[in-house]
Structure formats: C-alpha cells, structure tokens
DSSP file (Angstrom, degrees, kcal/mol; ACC not computed):
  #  RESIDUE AA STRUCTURE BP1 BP2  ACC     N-H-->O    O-->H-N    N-H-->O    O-->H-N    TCO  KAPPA ALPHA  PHI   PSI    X-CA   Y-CA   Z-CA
    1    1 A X              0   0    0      0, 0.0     2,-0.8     0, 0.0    32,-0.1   0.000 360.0 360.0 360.0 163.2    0.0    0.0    0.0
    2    2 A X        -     0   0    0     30,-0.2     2,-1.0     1,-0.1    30,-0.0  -0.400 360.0-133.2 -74.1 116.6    0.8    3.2   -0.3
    3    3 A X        -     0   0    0     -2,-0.8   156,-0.1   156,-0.1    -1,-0.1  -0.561  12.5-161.2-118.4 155.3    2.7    5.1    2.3
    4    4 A X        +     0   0    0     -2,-1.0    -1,-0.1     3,-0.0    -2,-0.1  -0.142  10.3 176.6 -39.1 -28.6    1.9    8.2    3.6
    5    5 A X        -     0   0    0      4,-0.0     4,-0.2    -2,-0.0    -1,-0.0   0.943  38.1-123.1-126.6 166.9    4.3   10.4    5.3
    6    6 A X  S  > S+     0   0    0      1,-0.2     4,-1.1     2,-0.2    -1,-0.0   0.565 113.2  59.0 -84.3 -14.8    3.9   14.5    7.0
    7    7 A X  H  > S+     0   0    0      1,-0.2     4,-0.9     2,-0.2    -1,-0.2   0.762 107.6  38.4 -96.2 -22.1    7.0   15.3    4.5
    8    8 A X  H  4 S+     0   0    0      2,-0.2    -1,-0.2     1,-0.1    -2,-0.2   0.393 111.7  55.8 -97.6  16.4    5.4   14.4    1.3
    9    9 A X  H  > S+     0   0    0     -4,-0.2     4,-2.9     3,-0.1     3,-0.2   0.835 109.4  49.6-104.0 -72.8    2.0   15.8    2.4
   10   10 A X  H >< S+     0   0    0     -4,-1.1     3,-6.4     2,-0.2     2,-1.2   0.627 118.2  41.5 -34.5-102.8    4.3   19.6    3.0
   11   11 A X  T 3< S+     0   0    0     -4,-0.9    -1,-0.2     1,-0.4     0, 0.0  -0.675 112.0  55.5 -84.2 106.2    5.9   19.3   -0.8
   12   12 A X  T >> S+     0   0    0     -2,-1.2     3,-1.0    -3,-0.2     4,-0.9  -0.773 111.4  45.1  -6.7 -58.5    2.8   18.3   -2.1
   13   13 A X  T << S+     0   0    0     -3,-6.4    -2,-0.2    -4,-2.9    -3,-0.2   0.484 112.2  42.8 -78.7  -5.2    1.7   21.1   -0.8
   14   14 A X  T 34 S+     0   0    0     -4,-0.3    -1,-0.2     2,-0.1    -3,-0.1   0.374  94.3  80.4-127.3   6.4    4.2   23.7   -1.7
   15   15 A X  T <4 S-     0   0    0     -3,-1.0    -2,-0.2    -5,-0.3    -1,-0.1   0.876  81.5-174.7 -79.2 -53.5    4.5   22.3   -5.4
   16   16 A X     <  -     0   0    0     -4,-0.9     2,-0.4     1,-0.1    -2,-0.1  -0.044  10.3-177.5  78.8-177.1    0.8   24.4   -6.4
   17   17 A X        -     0   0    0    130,-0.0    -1,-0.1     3,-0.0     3,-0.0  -0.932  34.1 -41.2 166.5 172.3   -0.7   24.1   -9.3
   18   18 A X        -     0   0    0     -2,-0.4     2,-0.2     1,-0.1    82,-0.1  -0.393  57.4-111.8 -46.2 135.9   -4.0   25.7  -11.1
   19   19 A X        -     0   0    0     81,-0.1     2,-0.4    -3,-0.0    -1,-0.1  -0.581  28.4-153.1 -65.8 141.3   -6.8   26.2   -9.4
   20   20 A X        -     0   0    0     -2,-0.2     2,-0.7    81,-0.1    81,-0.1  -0.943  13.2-131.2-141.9 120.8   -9.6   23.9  -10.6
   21   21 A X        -     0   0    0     79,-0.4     2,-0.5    -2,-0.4    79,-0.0  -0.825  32.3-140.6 -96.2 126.3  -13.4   25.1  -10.1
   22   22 A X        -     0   0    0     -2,-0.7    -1,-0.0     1,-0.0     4,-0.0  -0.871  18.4-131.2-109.9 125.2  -15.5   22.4   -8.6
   23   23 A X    >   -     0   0    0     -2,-0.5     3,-1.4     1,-0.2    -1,-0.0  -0.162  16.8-153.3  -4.0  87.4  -18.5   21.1   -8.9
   24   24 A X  T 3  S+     0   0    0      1,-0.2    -1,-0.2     3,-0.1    -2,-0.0   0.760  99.0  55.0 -34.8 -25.7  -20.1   20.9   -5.0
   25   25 A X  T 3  S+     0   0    0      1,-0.1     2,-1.5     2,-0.0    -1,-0.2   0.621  89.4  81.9 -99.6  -1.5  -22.5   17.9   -6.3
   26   26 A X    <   -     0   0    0     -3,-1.4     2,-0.5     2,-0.0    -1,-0.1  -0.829  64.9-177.6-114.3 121.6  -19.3   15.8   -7.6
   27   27 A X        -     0   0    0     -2,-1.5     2,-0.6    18,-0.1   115,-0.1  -0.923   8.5-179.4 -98.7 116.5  -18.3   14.3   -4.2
   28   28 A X        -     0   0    0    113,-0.8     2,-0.5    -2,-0.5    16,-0.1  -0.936  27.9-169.1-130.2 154.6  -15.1   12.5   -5.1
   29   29 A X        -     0   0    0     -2,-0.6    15,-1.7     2,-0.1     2,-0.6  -0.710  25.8-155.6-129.8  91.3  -12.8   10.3   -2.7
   30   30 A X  E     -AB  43 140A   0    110,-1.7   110,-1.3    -2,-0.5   109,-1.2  -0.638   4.7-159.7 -83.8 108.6   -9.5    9.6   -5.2
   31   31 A X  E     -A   42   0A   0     11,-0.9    11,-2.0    -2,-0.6   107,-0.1  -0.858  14.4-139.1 -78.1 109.1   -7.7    6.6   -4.2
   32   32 A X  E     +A   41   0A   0     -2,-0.6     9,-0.2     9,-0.3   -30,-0.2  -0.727  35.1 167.1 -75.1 123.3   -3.5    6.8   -5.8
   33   33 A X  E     -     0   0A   0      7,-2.9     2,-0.2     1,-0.4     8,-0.2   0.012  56.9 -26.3-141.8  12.1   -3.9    2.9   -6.6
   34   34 A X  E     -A   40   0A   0      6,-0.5     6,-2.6    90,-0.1     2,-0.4  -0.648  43.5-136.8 160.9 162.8   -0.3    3.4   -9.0
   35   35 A X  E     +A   39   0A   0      4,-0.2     4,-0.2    -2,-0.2     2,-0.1  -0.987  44.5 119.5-138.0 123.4    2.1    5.2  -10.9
   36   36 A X  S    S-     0   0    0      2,-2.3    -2,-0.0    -2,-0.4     0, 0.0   0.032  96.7 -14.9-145.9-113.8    3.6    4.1  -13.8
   37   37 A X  S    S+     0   0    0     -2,-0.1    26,-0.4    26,-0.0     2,-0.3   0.431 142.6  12.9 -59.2 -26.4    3.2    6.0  -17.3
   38   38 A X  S    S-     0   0    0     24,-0.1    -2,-2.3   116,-0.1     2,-0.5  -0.936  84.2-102.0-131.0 171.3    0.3    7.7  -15.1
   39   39 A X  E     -AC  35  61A   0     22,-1.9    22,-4.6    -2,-0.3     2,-0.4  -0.996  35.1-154.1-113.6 142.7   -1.0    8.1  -12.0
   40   40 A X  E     -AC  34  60A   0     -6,-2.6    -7,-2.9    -2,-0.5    -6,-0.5  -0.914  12.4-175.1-117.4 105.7   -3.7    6.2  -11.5
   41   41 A X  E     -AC  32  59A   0     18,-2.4    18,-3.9    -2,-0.4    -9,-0.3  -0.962  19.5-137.0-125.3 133.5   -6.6    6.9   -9.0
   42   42 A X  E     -A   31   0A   0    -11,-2.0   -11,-0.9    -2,-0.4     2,-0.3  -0.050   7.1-154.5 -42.3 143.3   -9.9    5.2   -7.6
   43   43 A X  E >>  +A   30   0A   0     14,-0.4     3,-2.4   -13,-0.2     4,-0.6  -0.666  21.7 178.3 -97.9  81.9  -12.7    7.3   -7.4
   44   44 A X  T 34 S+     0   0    0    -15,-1.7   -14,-0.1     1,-0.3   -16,-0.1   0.660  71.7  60.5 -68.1   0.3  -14.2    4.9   -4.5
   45   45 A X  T 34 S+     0   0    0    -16,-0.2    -1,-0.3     1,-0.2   -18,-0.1   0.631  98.8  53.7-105.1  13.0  -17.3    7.2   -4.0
   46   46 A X  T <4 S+     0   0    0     -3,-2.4    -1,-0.2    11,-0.2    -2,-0.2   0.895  80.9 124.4 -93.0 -26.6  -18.6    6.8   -7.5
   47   47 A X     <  +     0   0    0     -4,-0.6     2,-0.4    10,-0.2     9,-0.2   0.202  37.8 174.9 -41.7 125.4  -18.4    2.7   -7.0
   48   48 A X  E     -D   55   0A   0      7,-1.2     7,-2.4     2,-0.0    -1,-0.1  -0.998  35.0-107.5-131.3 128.9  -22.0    1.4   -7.9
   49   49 A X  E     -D   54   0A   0     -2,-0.4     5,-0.2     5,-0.2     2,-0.1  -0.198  34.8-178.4 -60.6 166.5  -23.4   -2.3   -8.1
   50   50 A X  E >   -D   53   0A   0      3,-1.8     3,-2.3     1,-0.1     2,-0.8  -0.657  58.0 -59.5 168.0  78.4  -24.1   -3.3  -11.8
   51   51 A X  T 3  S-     0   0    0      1,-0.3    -1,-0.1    -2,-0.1    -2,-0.0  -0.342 118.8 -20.8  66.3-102.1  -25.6   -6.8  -12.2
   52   52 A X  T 3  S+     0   0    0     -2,-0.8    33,-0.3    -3,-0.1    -1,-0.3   0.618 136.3  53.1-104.7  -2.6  -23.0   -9.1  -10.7
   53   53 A X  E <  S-D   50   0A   0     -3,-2.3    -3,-1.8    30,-0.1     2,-0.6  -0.276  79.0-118.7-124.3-168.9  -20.2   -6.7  -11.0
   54   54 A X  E     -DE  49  82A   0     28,-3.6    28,-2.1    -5,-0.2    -5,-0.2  -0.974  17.0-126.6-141.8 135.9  -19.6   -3.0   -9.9
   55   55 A X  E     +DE  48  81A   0     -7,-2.4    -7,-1.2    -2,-0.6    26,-0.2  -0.579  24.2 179.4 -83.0 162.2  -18.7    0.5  -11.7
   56   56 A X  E     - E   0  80A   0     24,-2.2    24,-2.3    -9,-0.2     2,-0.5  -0.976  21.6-136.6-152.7 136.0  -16.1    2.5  -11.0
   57   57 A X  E     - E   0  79A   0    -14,-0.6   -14,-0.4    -2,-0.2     2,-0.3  -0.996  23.5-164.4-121.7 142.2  -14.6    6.2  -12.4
   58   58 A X  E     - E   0  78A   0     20,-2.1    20,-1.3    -2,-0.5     2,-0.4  -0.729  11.3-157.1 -89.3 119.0  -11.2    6.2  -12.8
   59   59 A X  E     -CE  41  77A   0    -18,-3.9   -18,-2.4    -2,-0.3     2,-0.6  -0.984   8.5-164.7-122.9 151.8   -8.9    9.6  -13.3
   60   60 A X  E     -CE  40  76A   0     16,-1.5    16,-3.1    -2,-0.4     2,-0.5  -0.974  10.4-147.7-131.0 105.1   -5.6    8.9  -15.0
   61   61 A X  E     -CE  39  75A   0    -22,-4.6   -22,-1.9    -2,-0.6    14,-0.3  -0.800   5.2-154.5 -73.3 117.9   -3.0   12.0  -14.5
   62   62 A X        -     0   0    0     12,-3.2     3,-0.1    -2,-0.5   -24,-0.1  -0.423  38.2 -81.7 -71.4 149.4   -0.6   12.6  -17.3
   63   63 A X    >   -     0   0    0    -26,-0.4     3,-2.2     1,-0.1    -1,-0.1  -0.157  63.6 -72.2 -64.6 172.0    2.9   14.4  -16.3
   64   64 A X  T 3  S+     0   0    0     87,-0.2    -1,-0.1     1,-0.2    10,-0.1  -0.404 120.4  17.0 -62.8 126.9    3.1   18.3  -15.9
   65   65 A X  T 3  S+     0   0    0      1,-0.2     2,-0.4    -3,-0.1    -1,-0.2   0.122  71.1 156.2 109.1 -10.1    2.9   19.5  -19.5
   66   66 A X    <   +     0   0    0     -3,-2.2     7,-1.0     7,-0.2     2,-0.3  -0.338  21.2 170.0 -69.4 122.9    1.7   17.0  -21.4
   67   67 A X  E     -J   72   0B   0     -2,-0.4     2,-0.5     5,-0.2     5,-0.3  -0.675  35.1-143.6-126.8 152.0    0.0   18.6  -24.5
   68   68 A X  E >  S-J   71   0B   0      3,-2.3     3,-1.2    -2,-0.3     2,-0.5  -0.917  86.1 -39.6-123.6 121.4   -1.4   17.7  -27.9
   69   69 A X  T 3  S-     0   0    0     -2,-0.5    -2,-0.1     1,-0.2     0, 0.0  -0.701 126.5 -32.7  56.9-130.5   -0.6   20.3  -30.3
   70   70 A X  T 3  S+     0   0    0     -2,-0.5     2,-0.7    -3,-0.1    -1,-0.2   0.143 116.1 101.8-112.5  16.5   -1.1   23.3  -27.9
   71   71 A X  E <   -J   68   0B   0     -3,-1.2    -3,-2.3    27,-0.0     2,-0.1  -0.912  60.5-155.7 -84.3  83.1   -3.6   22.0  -26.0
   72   72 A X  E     -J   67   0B   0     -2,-0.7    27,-2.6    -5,-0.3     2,-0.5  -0.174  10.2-166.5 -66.0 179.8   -2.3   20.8  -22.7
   73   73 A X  E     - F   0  98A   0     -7,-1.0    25,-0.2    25,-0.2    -7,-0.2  -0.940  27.8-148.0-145.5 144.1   -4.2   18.3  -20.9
   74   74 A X  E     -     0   0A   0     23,-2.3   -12,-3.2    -2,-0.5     2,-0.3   0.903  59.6-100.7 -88.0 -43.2   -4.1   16.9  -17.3
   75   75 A X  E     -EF  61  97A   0     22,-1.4    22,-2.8   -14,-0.3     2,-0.3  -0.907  51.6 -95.9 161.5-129.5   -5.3   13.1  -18.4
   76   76 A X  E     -EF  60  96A   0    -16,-3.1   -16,-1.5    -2,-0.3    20,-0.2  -0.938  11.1 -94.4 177.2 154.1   -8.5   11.9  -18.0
   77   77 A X  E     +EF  59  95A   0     18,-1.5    18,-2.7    -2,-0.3     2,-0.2  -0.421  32.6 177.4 -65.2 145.5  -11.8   10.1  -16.6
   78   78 A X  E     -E   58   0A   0    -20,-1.3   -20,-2.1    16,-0.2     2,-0.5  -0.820  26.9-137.8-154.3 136.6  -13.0    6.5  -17.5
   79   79 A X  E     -E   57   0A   0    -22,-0.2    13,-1.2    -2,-0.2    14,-0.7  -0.588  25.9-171.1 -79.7 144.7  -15.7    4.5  -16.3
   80   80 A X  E     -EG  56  91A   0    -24,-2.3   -24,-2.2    -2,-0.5     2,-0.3  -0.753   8.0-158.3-131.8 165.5  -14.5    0.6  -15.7
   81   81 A X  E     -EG  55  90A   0      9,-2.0     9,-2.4   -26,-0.2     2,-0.3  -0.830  13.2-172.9-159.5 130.2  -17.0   -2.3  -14.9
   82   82 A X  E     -EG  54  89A   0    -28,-2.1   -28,-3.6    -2,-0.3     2,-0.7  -0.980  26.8-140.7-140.0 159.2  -15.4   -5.1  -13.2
   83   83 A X     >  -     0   0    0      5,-2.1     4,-4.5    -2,-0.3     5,-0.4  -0.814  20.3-163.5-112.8  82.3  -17.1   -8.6  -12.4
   84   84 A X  T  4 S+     0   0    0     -2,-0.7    -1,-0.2     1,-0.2   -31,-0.1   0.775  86.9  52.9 -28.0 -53.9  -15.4   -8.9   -8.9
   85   85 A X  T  4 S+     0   0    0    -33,-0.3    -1,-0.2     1,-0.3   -32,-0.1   0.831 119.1  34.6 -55.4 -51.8  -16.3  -12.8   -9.0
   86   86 A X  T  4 S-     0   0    0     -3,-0.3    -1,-0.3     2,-0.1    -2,-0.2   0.793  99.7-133.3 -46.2 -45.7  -14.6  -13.3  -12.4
   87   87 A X     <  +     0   0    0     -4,-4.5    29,-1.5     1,-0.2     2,-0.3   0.845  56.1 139.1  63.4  54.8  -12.1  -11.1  -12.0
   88   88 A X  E     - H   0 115A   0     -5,-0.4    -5,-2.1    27,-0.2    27,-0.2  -0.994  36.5-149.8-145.9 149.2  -12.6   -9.6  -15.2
   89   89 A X  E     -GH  82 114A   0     25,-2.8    25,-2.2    -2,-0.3     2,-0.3  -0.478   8.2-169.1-110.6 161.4  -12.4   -5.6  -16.3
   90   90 A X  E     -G   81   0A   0     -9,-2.4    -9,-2.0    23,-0.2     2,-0.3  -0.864  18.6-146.9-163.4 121.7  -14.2   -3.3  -19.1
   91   91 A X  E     -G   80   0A   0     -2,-0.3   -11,-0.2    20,-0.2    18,-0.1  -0.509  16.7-161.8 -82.9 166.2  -12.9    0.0  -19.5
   92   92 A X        -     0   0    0    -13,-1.2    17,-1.6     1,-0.5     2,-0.2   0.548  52.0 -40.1-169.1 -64.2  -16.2    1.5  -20.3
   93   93 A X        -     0   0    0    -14,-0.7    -1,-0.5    15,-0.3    15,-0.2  -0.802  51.6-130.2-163.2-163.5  -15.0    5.1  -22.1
   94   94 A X        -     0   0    0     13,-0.4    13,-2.8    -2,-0.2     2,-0.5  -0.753  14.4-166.7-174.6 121.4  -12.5    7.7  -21.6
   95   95 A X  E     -F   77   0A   0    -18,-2.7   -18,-1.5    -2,-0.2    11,-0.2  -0.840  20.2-126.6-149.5 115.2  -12.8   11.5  -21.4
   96   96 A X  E     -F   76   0A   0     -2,-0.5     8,-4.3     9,-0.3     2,-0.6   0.180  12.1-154.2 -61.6 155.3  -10.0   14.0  -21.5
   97   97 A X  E     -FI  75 103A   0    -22,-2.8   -23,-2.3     6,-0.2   -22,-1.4  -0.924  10.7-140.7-121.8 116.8   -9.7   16.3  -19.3
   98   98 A X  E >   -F   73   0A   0      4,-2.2     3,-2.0    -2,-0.6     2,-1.2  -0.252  38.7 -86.2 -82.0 158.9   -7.7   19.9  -20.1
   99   99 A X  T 3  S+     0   0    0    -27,-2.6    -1,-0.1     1,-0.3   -27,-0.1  -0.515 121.8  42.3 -38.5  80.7   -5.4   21.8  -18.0
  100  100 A X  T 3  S-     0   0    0     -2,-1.2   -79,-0.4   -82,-0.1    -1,-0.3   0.388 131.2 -81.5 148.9  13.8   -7.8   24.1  -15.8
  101  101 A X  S <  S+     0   0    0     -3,-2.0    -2,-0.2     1,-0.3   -81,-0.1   0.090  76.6 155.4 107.4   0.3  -10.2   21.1  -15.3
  102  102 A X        -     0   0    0     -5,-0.1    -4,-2.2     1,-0.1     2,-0.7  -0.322  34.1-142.6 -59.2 136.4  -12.4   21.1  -18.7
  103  103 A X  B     -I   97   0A   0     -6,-0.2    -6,-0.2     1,-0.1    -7,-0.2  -0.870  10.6-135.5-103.6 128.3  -13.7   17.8  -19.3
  104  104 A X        -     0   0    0     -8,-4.3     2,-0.4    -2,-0.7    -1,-0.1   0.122  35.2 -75.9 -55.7-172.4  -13.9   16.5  -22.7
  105  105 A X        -     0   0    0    -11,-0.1    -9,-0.3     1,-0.0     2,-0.2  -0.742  57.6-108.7-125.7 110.6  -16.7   14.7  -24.5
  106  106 A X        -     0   0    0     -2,-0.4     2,-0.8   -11,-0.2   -11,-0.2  -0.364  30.3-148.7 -73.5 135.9  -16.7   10.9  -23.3
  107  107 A X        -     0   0    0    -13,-2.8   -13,-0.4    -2,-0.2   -15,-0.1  -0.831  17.4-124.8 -94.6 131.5  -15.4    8.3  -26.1
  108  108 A X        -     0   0    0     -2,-0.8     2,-0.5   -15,-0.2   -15,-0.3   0.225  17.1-147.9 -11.3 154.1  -17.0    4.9  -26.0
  109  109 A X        -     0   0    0    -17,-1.6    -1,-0.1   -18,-0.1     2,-0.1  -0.914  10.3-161.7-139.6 119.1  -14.2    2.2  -25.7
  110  110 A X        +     0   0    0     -2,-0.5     2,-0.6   -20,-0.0   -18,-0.1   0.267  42.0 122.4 -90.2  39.1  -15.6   -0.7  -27.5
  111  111 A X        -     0   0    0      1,-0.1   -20,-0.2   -20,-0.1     3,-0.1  -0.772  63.3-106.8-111.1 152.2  -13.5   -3.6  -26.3
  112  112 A X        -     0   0    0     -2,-0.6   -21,-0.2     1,-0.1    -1,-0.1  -0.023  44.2 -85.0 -82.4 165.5  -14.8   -6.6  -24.6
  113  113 A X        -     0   0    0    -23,-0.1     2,-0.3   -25,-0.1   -23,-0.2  -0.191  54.6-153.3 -51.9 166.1  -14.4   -7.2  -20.9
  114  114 A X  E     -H   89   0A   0    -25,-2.2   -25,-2.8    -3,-0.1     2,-0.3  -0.993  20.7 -94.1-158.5 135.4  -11.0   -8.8  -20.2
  115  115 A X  E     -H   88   0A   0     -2,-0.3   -27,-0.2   -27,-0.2   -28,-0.1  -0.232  49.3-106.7 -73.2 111.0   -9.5  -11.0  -17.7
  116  116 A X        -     0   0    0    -29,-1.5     2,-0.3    -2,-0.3    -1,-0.1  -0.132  27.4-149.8 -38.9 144.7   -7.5   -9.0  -14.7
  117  117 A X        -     0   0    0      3,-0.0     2,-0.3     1,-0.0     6,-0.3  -0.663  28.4-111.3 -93.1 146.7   -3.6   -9.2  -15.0
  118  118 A X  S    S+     0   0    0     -2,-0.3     2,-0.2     1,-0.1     3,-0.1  -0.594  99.0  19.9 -30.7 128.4   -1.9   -9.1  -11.4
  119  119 A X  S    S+     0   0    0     -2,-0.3    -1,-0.1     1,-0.2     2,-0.1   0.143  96.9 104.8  90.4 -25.3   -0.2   -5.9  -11.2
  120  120 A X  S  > S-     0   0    0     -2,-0.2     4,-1.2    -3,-0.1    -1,-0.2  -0.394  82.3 -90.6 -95.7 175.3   -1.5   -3.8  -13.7
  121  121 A X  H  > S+     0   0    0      1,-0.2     4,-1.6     2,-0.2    -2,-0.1   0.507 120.6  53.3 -74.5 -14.0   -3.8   -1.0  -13.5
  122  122 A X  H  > S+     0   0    0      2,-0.2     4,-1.1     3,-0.2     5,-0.5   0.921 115.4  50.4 -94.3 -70.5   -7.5   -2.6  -14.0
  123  123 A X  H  > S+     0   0    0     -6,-0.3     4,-0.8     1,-0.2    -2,-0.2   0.845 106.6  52.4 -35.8 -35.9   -6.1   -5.0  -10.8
  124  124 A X  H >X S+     0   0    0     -4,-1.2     3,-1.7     2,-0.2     4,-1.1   0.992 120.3  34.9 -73.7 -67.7   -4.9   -1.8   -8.7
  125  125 A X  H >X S+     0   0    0     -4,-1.6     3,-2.0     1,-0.3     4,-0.8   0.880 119.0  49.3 -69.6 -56.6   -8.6   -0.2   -9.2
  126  126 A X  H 3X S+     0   0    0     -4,-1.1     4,-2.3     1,-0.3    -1,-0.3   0.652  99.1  63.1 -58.9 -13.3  -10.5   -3.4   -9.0
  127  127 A X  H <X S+     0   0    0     -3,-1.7     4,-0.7    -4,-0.8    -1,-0.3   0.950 112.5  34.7 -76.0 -48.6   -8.7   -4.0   -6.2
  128  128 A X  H << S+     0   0    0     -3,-2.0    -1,-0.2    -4,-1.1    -2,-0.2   0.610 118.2  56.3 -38.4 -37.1  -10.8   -0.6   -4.8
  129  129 A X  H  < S+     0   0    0     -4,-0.8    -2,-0.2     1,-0.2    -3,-0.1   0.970 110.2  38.6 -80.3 -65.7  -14.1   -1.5   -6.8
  130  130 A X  H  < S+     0   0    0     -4,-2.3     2,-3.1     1,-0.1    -1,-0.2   0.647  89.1  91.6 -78.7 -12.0  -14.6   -4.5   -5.5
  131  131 A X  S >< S-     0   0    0     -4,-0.7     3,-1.4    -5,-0.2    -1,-0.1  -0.389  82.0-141.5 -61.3  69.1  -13.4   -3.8   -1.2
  132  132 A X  T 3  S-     0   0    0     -2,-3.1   -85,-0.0     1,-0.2    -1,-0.0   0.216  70.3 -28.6  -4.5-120.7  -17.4   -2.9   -0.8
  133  133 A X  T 3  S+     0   0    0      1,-0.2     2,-0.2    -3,-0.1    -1,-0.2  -0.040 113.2 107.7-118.9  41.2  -16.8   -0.2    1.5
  134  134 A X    <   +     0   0    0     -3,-1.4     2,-0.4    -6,-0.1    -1,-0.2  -0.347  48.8 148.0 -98.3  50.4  -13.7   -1.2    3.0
  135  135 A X        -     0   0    0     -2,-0.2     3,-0.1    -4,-0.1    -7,-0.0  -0.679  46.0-123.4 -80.6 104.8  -11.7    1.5    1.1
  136  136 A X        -     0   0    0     -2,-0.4     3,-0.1     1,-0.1     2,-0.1  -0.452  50.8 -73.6 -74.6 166.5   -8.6    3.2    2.5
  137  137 A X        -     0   0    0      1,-0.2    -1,-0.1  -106,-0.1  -108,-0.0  -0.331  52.5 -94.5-106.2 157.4   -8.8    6.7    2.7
  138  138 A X        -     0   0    0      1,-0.1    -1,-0.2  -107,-0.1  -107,-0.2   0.036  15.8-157.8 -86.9 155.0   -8.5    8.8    0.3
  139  139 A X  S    S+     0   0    0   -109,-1.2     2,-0.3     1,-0.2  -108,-0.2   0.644  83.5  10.0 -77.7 -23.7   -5.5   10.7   -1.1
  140  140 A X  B     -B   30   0A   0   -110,-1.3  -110,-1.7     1,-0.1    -1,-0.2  -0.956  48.7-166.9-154.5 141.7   -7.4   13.3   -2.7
  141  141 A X  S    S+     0   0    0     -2,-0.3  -113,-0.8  -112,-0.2     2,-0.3   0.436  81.0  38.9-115.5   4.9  -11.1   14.8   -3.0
  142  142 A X  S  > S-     0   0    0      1,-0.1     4,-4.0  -115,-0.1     5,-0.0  -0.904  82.3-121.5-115.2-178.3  -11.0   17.0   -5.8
  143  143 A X  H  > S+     0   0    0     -2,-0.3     4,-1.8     1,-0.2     5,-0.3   0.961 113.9  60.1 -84.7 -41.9   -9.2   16.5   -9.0
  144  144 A X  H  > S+     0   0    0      2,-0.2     4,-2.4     1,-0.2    -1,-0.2   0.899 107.6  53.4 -40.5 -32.2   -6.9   19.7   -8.8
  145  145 A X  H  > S+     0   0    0      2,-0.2     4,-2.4     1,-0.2    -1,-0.2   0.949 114.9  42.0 -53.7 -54.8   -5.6   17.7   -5.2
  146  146 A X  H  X S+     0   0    0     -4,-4.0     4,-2.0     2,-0.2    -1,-0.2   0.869 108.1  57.9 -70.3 -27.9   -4.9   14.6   -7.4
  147  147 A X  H >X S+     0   0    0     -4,-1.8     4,-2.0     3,-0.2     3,-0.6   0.951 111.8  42.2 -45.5 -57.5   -3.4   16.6  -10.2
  148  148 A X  H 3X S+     0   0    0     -4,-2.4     4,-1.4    -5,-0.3    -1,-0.2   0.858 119.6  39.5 -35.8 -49.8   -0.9   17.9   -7.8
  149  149 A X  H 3X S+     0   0    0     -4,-2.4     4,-1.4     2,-0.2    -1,-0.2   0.763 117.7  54.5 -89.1 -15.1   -0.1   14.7   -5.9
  150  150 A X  H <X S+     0   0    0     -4,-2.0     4,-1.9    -3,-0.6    -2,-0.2   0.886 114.9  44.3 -54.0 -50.9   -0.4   12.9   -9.7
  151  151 A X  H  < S+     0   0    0     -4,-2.0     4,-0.4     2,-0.2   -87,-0.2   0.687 111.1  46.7 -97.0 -23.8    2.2   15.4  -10.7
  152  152 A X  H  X>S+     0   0    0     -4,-1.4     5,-1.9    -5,-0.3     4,-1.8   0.961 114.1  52.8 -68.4 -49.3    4.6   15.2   -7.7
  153  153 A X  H  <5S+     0   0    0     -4,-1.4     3,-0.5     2,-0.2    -2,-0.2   0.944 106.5  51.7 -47.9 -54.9    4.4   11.4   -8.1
  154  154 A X  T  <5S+     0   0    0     -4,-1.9     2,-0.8     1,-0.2     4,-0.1   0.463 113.9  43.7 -46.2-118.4    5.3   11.5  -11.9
  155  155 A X  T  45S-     0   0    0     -4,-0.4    -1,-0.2     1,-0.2    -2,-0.2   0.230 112.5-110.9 -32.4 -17.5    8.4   13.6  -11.3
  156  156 A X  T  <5S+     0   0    0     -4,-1.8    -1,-0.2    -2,-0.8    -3,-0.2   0.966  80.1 131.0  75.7  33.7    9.8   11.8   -8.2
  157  157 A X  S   <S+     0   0    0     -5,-1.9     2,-0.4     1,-0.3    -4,-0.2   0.525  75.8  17.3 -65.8 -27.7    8.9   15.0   -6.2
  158  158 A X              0   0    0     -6,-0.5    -1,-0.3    -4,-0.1    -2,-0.2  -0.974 360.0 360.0-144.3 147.8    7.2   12.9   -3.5
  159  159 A X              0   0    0     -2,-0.4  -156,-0.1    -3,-0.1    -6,-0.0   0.242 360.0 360.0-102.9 360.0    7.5    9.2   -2.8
C-alpha cells in the first residue's frame, strides 16, 4: 500500500498548481492505486453495483505539460466495470480532461471485458471497486488535489 508520510503531504503542498473550479455535487474520494506512465486513482465514492459486478470512475493523471498540439491536458476520466467474482475488467469510455479542469466529450471504448492481469492497472482499481466499502482513505477529494499529488508522483517529487 501506499505510504503516507507528513513530509510528502508539506511538498505536495508547496509544489501548487492551477486552481480547478469544482462542482459541489461531484463528491469524489480519489484513491493513488499506482504510478507508472500515469497516475492512477480510484474514485471509490462513484463505485456502484451493476448486475454481478460493480462500476467505477477512474482519473488517470498525465505528467506536468503534457500537450497535444497546444492544447495541454491533465489526463482523463474512465468508467470501468469489473465482475469482482470473475475477475474480469471493461474499461467502459474515456474523457479528456484539459489543463484548468475542462472535461472533454466521453469516447466509448468498444473492447470486450477482459481477464484481470496481477499488477496492472485494472487489478490496482478493481482491487478498490470490488473492497465494498472497505476503502482506505482517500488521497485526494477534488481532481486539482490529485493533479498535484499525480504530478509530484510522476516527477519523483514525492514518494
């Protein structure tokens, strides 16, 4: 699991970043569930049952600066479906999200559910998705919080 510490919470905190206007009615509790080519965080409070399985939204931070054209862009949302029992994941769609918090236009991802890997990122959230509400607490509650602690993590500003 991830640990915590009172020194990466301070340079977290002294790193800054854009202010991001939020929504009051999106309640989010963003779980850091890895870092690799992103960081990768739970949203445990969107998790909803869904037939045998559970939904989930996802936000996946890209590093500071990453742009297409001149557009930068922070990463993006996706809803995932996993069938805890199976153990098998469906990324659902995927909708970018710009520098300053704009969310893009969600795209379908039309690819079938798929059997969790160990280790990889559909395991890290299911791993969240499926704890009913036995969820460790969260790292972030808005996205500007997780962009900042996404963005320390990328750079090997904070552990």
């Amino acid at each position: 699991m991830i640990q915590r510490s009172i020194a990466a919470v301070c340079a977290l905190l002294a790193l800054g970043s854009p202010a991001v206007a939020q929504d009051p009615a999106n309640d989010h509790s963003l779980i850091l569930t890895g870092v690799g080519r992103f960081a990768v965080f739970a949203d445990a409070a969107s998790v909803t049952p869904d037939g045998r399985g559970v939904r989930m939204r996802a936000l996946q931070v890209s590093e500071p600066g990453f742009a297409v054209g001149d557009q930068v862009y922070w990463g993006g949302w996706s809803w995932w479906r996993f069938d805890c029992a199976a153990q098998t994941a469906d990324r659902l769609d995927f909708a970018s999200v710009k520098a300053g918090g704009q969310e893009g236009p969600a795209t379908p991802d039309p690819a079938p559910p798929y059997a969790i890997a160990p280790g990889g990122d559909a395991a890290e959230l299911a791993a969240v998705a499926c704890a009913a509400a036995d969820h460790p607490a969260a790292d972030a509650t808005t996205i500007d919080d997780a962009v900042r602690l996404g963005h320390a993590r990328l750079t090997g500003a904070v552990d």
